[in-house]
C-alpha positions in Angstrom: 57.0 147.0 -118.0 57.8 145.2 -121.6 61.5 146.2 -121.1 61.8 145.5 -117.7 60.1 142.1 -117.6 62.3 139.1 -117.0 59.9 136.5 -118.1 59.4 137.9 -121.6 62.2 136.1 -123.7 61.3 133.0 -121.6 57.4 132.3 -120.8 56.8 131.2 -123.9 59.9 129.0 -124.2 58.8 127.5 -121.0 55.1 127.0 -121.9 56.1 125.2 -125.7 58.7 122.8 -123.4 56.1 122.2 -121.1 53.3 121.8 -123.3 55.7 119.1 -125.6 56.7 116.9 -122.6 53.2 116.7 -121.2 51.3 116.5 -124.7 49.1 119.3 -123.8 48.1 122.5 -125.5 50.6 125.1 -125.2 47.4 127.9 -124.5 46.8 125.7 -121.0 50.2 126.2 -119.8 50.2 129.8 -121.0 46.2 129.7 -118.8 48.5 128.0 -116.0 51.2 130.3 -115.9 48.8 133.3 -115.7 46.9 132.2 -112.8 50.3 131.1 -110.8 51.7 134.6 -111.6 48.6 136.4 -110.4 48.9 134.0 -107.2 52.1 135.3 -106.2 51.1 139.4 -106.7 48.4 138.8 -104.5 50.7 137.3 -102.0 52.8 140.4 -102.3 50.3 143.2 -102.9 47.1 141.5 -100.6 44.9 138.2 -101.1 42.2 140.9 -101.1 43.0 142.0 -104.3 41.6 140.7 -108.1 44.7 140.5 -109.3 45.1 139.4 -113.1 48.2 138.3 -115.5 47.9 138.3 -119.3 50.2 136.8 -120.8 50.6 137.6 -124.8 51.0 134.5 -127.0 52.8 136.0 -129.5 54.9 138.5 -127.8 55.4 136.8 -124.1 54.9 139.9 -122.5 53.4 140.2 -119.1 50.8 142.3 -117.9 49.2 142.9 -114.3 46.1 144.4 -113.5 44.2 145.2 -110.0 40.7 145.0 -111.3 38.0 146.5 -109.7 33.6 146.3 -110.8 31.7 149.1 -111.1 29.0 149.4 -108.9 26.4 151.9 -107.9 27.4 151.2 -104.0 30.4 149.6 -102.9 30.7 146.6 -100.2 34.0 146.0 -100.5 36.3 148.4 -101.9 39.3 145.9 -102.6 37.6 144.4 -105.7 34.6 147.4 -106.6 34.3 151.0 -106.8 31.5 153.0 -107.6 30.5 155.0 -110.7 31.2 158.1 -110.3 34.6 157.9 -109.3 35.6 156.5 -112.8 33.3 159.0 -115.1 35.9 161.3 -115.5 38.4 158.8 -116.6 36.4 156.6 -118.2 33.1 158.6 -119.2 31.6 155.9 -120.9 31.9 153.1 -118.2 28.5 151.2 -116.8 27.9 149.2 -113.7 29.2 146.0 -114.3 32.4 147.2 -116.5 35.7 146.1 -114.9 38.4 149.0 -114.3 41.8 148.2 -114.8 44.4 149.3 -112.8 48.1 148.3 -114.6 51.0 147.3 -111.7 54.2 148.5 -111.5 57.1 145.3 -112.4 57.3 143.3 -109.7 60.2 141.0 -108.2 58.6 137.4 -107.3 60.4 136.9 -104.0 61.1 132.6 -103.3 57.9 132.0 -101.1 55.6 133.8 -104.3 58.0 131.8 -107.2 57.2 128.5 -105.0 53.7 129.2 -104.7 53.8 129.8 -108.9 55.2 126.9 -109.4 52.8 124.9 -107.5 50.3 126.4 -109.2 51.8 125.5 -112.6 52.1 121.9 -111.6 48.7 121.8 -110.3 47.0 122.8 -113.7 49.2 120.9 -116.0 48.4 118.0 -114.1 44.9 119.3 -114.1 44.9 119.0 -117.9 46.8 115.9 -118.5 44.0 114.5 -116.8 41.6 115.9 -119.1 43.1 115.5 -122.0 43.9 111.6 -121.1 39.9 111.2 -120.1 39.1 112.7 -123.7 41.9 110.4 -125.3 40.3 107.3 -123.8 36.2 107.9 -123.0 35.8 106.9 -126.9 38.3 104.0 -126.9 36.1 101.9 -124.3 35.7 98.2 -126.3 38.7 98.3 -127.9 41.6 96.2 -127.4 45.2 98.1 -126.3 48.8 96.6 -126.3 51.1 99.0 -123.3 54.0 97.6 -121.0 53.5 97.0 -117.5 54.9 99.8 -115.6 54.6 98.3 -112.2 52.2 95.9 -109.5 50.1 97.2 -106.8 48.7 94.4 -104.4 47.6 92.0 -107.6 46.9 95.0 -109.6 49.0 95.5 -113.0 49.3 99.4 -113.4 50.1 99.4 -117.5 51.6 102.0 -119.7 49.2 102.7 -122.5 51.4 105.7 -124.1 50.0 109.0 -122.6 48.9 107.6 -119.4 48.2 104.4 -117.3 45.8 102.1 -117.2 44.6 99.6 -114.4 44.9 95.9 -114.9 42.7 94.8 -111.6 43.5 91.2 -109.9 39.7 89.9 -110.9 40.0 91.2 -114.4 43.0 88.6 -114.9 43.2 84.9 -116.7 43.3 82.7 -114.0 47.2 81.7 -112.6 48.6 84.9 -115.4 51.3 86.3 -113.7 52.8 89.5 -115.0 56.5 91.4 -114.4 57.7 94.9 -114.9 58.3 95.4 -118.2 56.1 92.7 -119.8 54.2 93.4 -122.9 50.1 92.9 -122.3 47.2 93.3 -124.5 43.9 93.9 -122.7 40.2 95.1 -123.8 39.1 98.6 -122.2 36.2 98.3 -120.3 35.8 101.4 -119.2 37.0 104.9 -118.5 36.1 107.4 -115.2 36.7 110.0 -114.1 37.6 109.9 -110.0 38.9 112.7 -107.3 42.7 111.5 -108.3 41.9 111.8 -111.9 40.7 109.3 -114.8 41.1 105.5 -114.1 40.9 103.4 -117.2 39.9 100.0 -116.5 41.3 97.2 -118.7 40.0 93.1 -118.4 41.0 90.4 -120.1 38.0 88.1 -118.2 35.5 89.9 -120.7 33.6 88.0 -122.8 33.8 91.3 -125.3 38.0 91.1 -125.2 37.5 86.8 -126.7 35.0 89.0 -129.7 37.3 91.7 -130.6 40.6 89.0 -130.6 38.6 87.3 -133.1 37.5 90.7 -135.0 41.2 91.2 -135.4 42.3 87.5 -136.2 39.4 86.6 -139.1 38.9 89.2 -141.2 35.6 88.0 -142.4 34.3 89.1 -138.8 35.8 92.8 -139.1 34.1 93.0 -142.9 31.1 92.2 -140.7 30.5 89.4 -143.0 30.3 86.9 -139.8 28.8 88.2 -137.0 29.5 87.2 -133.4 26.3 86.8 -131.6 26.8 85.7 -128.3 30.0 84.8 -126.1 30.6 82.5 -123.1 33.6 82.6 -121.1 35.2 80.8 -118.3 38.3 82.9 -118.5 41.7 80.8 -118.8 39.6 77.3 -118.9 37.1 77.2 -121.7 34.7 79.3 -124.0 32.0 78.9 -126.2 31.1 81.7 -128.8 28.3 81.7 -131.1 29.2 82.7 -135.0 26.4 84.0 -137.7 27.6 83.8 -141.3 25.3 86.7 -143.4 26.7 85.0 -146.7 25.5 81.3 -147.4 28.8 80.8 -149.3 31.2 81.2 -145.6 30.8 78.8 -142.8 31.0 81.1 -140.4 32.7 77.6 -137.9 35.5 77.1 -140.2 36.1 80.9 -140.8 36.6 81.4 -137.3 38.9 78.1 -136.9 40.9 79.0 -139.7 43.6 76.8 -142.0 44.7 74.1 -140.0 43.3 76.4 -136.9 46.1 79.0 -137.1 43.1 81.8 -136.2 41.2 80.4 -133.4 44.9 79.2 -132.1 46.6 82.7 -132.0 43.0 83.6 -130.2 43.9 80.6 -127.2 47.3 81.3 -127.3 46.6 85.1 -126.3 44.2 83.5 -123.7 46.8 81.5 -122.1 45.5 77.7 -123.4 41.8 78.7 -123.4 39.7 76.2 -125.3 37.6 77.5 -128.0 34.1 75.8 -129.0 32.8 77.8 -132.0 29.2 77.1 -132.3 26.7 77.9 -135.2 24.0 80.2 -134.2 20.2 79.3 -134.7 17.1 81.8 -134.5 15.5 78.6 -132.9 17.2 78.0 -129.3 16.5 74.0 -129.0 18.6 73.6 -132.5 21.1 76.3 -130.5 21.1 74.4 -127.5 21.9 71.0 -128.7 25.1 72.3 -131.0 26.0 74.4 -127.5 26.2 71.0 -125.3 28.6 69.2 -127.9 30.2 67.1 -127.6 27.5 65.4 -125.5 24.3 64.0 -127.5 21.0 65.4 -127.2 18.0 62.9 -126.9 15.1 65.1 -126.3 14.6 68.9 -125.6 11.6 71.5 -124.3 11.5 74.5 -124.1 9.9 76.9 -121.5 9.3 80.1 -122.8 8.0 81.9 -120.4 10.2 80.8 -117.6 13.5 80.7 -119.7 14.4 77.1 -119.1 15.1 74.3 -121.0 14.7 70.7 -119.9 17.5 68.2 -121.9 17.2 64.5 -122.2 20.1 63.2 -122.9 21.5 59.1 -123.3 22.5 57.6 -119.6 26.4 57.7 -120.7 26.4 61.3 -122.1 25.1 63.1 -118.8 28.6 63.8 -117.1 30.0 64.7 -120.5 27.0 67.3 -121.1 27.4 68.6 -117.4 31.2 69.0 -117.9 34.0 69.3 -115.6 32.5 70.5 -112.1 29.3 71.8 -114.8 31.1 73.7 -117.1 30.0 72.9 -120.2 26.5 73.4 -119.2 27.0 76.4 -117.6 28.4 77.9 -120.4 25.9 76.5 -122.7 23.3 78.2 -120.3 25.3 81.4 -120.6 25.0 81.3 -124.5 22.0 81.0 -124.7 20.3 82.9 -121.7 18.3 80.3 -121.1 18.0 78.2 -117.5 19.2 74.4 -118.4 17.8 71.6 -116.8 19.5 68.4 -117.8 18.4 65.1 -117.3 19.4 61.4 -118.3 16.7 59.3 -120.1 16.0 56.9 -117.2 15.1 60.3 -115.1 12.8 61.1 -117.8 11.3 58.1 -117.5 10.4 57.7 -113.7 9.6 61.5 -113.6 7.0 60.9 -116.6 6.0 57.9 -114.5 5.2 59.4 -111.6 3.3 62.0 -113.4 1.2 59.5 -114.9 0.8 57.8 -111.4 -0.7 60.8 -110.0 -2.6 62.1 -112.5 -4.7 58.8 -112.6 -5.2 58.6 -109.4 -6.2 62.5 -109.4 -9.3 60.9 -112.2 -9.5 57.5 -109.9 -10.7 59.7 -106.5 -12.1 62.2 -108.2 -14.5 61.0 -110.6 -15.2 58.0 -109.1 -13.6 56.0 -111.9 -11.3 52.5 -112.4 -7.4 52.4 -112.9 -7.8 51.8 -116.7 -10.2 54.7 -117.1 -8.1 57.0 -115.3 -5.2 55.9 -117.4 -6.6 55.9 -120.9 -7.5 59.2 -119.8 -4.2 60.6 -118.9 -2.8 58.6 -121.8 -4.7 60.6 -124.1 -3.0 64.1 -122.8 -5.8 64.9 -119.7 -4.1 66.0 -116.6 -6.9 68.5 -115.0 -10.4 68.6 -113.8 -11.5 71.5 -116.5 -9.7 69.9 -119.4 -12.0 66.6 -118.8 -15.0 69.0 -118.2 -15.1 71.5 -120.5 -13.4 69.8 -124.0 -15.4 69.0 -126.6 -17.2 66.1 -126.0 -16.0 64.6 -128.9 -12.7 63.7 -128.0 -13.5 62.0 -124.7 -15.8 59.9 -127.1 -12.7 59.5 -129.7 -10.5 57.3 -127.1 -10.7 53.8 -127.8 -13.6 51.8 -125.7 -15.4 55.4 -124.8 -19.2 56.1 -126.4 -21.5 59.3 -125.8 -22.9 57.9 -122.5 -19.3 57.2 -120.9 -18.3 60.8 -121.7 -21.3 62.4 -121.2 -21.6 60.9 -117.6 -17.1 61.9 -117.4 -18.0 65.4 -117.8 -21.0 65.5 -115.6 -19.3 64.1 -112.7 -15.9 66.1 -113.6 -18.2 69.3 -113.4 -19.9 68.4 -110.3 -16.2 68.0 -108.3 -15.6 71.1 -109.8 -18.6 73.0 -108.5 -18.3 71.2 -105.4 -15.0 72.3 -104.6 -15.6 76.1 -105.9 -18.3 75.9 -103.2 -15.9 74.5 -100.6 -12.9 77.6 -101.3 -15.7 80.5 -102.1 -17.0 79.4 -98.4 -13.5 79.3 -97.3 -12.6 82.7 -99.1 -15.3 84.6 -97.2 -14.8 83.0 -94.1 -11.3 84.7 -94.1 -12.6 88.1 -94.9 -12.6 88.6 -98.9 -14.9 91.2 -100.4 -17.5 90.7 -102.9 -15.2 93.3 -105.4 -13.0 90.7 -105.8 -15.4 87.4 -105.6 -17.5 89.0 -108.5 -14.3 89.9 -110.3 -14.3 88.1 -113.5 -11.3 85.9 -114.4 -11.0 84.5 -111.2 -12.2 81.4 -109.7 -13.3 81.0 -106.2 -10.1 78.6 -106.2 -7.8 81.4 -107.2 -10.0 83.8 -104.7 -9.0 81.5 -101.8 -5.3 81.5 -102.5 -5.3 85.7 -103.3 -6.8 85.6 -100.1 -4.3 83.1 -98.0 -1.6 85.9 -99.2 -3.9 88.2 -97.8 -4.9 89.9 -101.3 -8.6 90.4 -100.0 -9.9 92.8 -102.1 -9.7 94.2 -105.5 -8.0 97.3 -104.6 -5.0 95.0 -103.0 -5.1 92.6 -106.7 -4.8 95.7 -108.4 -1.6 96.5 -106.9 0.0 93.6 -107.6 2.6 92.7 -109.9 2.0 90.5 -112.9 5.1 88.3 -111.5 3.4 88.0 -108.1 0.5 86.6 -109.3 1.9 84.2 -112.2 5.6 83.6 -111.1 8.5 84.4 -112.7 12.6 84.9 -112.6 14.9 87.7 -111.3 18.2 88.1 -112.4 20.5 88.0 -108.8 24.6 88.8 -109.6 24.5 87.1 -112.7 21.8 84.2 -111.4 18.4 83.5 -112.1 16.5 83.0 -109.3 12.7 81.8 -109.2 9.7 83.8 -107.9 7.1 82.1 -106.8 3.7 83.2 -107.9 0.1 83.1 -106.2 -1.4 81.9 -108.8 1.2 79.5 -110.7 -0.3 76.3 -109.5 -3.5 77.4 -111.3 -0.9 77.6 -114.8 -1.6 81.3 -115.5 0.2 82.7 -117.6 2.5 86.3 -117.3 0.2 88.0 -120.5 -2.8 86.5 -118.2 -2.1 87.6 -115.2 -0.9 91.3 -116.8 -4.7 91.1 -118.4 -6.3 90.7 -114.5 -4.5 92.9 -113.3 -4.6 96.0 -116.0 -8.9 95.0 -115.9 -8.9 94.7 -112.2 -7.0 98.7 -112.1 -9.6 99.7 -114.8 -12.1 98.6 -113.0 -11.0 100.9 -109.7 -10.6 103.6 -112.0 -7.2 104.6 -112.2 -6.5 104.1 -116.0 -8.9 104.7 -118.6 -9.9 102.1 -121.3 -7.6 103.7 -123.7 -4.9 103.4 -121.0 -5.5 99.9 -120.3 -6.0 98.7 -124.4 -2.7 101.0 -124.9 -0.9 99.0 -122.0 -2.2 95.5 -123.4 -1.0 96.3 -127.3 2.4 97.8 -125.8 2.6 95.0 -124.0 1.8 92.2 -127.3 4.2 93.8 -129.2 7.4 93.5 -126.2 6.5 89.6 -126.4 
C-alpha cells in the first residue's frame, strides 16, 4: 500500500500548509485528515463498518483498518467478532482487544473526496475555534488595538489578529461612529464560547477600559504605586475616578493629570472629549463624598450607615452645580462612592429640621400633658421619643436649664404611664386579631411591635422566625444597577438590621431549629461581616 499510495508525498505537505495559514497544530490537521479519509471508505466499503486511517507523521503513509471488538457473543458482526474465531491468529487476544483488518488501496471516487473535504474543513474550523477561545479566555480586562473588518446593524465586527471580536452598539461612546478599516482600541470584557464558536466581547462603556487607559498612560499606576480604587463613568460625557497614592511622596491627583495634563489628556482624547475628574480617595466616605461633588461646596453631611445614604447640605447657590447637568455630577458621585445621595440646599435643611422640631413638641405637648416651652426645651435638648424621656437617667432631664428633681421625676412618671397605657391599648389590639401567646411572651418585642407583626399577619413565633432580617428592619435591594428601598415591619420602631438578625436567630432558637452553638456561631459570623 506504501508504494501505491497517492497521498504519501503529499498529506503532509498539505497538513504543514494548512496548519500555517490557520495557526493551528499541524497534529489536528493530520487528526482531521484521518477522520475525512476514514469517512470516505466507509462510504465506499459500508457506513456499517469501523473504519480507521492512520496517518504517519513522519513518513505520510496511509493506513486503513476495518476494526472489529472481541467479544464473547456477537450482536453485530460489522464492528465485533467473537473469541474464538481470532485464537488461532491471534492466540493471545482477550475480549475487549480490537482486531485489525488492513484494506486493500483504495481510489476516493468525487462524492468520497467531497465528503473528505468537508470533513477537513469542518475540524479545522473546529480547532481555530479552540485555539482562538484559549488565545483569548485569559486576555479578558485587557485592552486590544485590531482594525474594523466590517458593521453589522450598529455592531463593529473587529480584527484582533487570529480572529474577530464583537464591538456591540451599547458597548460604544456615545455618537462614535466607526468605518471599515478604522483603527480601534477597546477593553475585553469577556470571552464565550456559543454554538457558532467563541464570541469575544469588546466595550469601550466600561468603567475598567477608563482604569487600564490610565494603567498604560501613568506609569506610577502600572508599578502599582497609585492604586485606582473606584471608577464612575458616563461614557463620552464625563467620569470621575478615585486615585490612592501608597507612597506619601506622589500625589496620586497630579500623577494621574500629568505635566501640563498631557496623561489624563491622551486618556480624554481616546475617550472622544470625555471629562476626567480625578479625585483623592478617603477610608472615611463624608471626606470622599465632598471631594466627589467638586466643584460644588459642601455645607454639612451625614451619613447613614446602615441604609447606604448620605444626606448633603449644601449653600442655596451651589445646589444645581452639585446636581449637575440633568444630575450628573451626583450621580456619578453616588456611583463612586456606592453610597445613596440625598442632596439638599440649606434652606431645605432648615424647614425640614423645623418641622421636625414642630412635631416632636407637640408629640411631648399631647402626650405628657405639658406647655409649648416644656415640650421644646425638651426636644431642644436631643429628645424625640416616649422611652428616651422615660427611661434616661434622670439626671439629664434635671440638667436642662429651669428643670429640678420634682419636674423630671413627675416627666418620667407621666411619659411611663402613656407608655403603659398604650402597650395596653396594641397588646388588646394584638389579641383581638388572633396573635398567640409564643410571640406576646417573646422577649424583645413590645406589644407595639406585636401589633404591627401582627397587621402583616406574622401571628405567631413560628411565622417571625421565618422572616427575614430585612423584612423586619428594612433595607435596600440592588434593581439593574438601582437601589431600591424595602420597607420593613418594624422600621418605624428604629430597629436596627444586627437587631432585628438577633430576634430572629433567638426567636428560631427558641422553635428549635438551630442549636445555641448554631445561633452564637451565626451572631459572631455575622459581627465580623459588619
Amino acid at each position: 500500500m506504501t508504494e501505491n499510495n497517492p497521498f504519501k508525498s503529499e498529506l503532509l505537505q498539505i497538513a504543514d500548509a494548512v496548519a500555517r495559514e490557520k495557526l493551528i497544530e499541524p497534529d489536528l490537521v493530520i487528526e482531521a485528515m484521518e477522520e475525512s479519509l476514514a469517512k470516505a471508505a466507509r462510504s465506499k466499503f459500508g457506513t456499517e463498518y469501523d473504519i480507521r486511517a492512520k496517518i504517519d507523521a513522519k513518513s505520510g503513509e496511509l493506513t486503513m483498518d476495518r476494526c472489529r471488538v472481541v467479544v464473547e457473543e456477537v450482536e453485530n458482526h460489522f464492528t465485533e467478532i467473537r473469541l474464538d474465531e481470532v485464537t488461532d491468529m491471534l492466540p493471545d487476544a482477550e475480549i475487549g482487544d480490537v482486531v485489525k483488518d488492513p484494506l486493500p488501496p483504495m481510489d476516493f471516487g468525487r462524492i468520497a473526496a467531497q465528503s473528505a473535504k468537508q470533513t477537513i474543513v469542518q475540524k479545522v474550523r473546529e480547532a481555530e475555534r479552540a485555539r482562538q477561545y484559549e488565545e483569548f479566555k485569559d486576555r479578558v480586562g485587557q485592552i486590544i488595538n485590531g482594525q474594523v473588518k466590517r458593521i453589522e446593524y450598529g455592531n463593529v465586527i473587529v480584527d484582533v489578529g487570529r480572529g474577530e471580536a464583537v464591538l456591540r452598539r451599547d458597548q460604544l461612546i456615545n455618537r462614535e461612529t466607526f468605518r471599515t478599516g478604522d483603527r480601534v482600541r477597546a477593553y475585553i470584557k469577556d470571552v464565550k464560547t456559543e454554538t457558532r464558536g467563541p464570541q469575544v466581547f469588546l466595550s469601550r462603556t466600561t468603567p475598567e477600559f477608563l482604569s487600564e487607559l490610565f494603567k498604560m498612560e501613568v506609569p506610577e499606576i502600572y508599578d502599582g504605586i497609585i492604586e485606582i480604587k473606584t471608577v464612575a463613568r458616563d461614557p463620552g460625557s464625563r467620569a470621575k475616578i478615585g486615585v490612592l497614592s501608597l507612597d506619601s511622596s506622589i500625589d496620586p491627583v497630579g500623577a494621574c493629570v500629568g505635566m501640563r495634563g498631557s496623561r489624563v489628556q491622551a486618556v480624554v482624547n481616546e475617550l472622544q472629549g470625555e471629562k476626567i475628574d480625578i479625585i483623592p480617595w478617603n477610608e472615611d466616605a463624608p471626606t470622599f463624598l465632598v471631594n466627589a461633588l467638586q466643584p460644588a461646596e459642601v455645607s454639612k453631611v451625614v451619613l447613614d450607615e446602615d441604609s447606604k445614604r448620605i444626606e448633603v447640605v449644601v449653600p442655596d447657590d451651589q445646589l444645581s452645580l452639585a446636581i449637575g447637568r440633568r444630575g450628573q455630577n451626583v450621580r456619578l458621585a453616588s456611583q463612586l462612592t456606592e453610597f445613596d445621595i440625598d442632596i439638599m440646599t440649606e434652606a431645605e435643611e432648615s424647614e425640614r429640621r423645623q418641622t421636625e422640631f414642630t412635631e416632636r413638641s407637640k408629640l411631648f405637648m399631647d402626650t405628657l400633658n405639658v406647655d409649648e416651652m416644656v415640650a421644646q426645651l425638651l426636644v431642644s435638648e436631643g429628645f424625640s421619643t416616649l422611652e428616651e424621656v422615660a427611661y434616661v437617667e434622670k439626671s439629664e432631664i434635671e440638667s436642662i436649664e429651669g428643670f429640678d428633681e420634682s419636674t423630671s421625676e413627675e416627666l418620667q412618671a407621666r411619659a411611663q404611664e402613656c407608655i403603659e397605657e398604650n402597650n395596653t391599648k396594641a397588646l388588646k389590639k394584638a389579641k383581638e386579631m388572633g396573635v398567640d401567646e409564643s410571640l406576646i411572651g417573646f422577649e424583645g418585642l413590645n406589644p407595639q411591635m406585636i401589633q404591627a407583626l401582627a397587621e402583616e399577619n406574622i401571628k405567631n413565633l413560628e411565622e417571625f422566625a421565618k422572616c427575614a432580617d430585612w423584612e423586619i428592619a428594612g433595607g435596600y435591594t440592588t434593581v439593574e444597577g438601582k437601589r431600591v428601598k424595602d420597607d420593613g415591619i418594624l422600621e418605624k420602631f428604629e430597629i436596627s438590621l444586627q437587631e432585628a438578625r438577633v430576634l430572629i436567630m433567638g426567636a428560631r432558637l427558641k422553635m428549635g431549629w438551630i442549636t445555641d452553638e448554631d445561633y452564637k456561631q451565626e451572631l459572631s459570623d455575622e459581627d465580623s461581616t459588619d
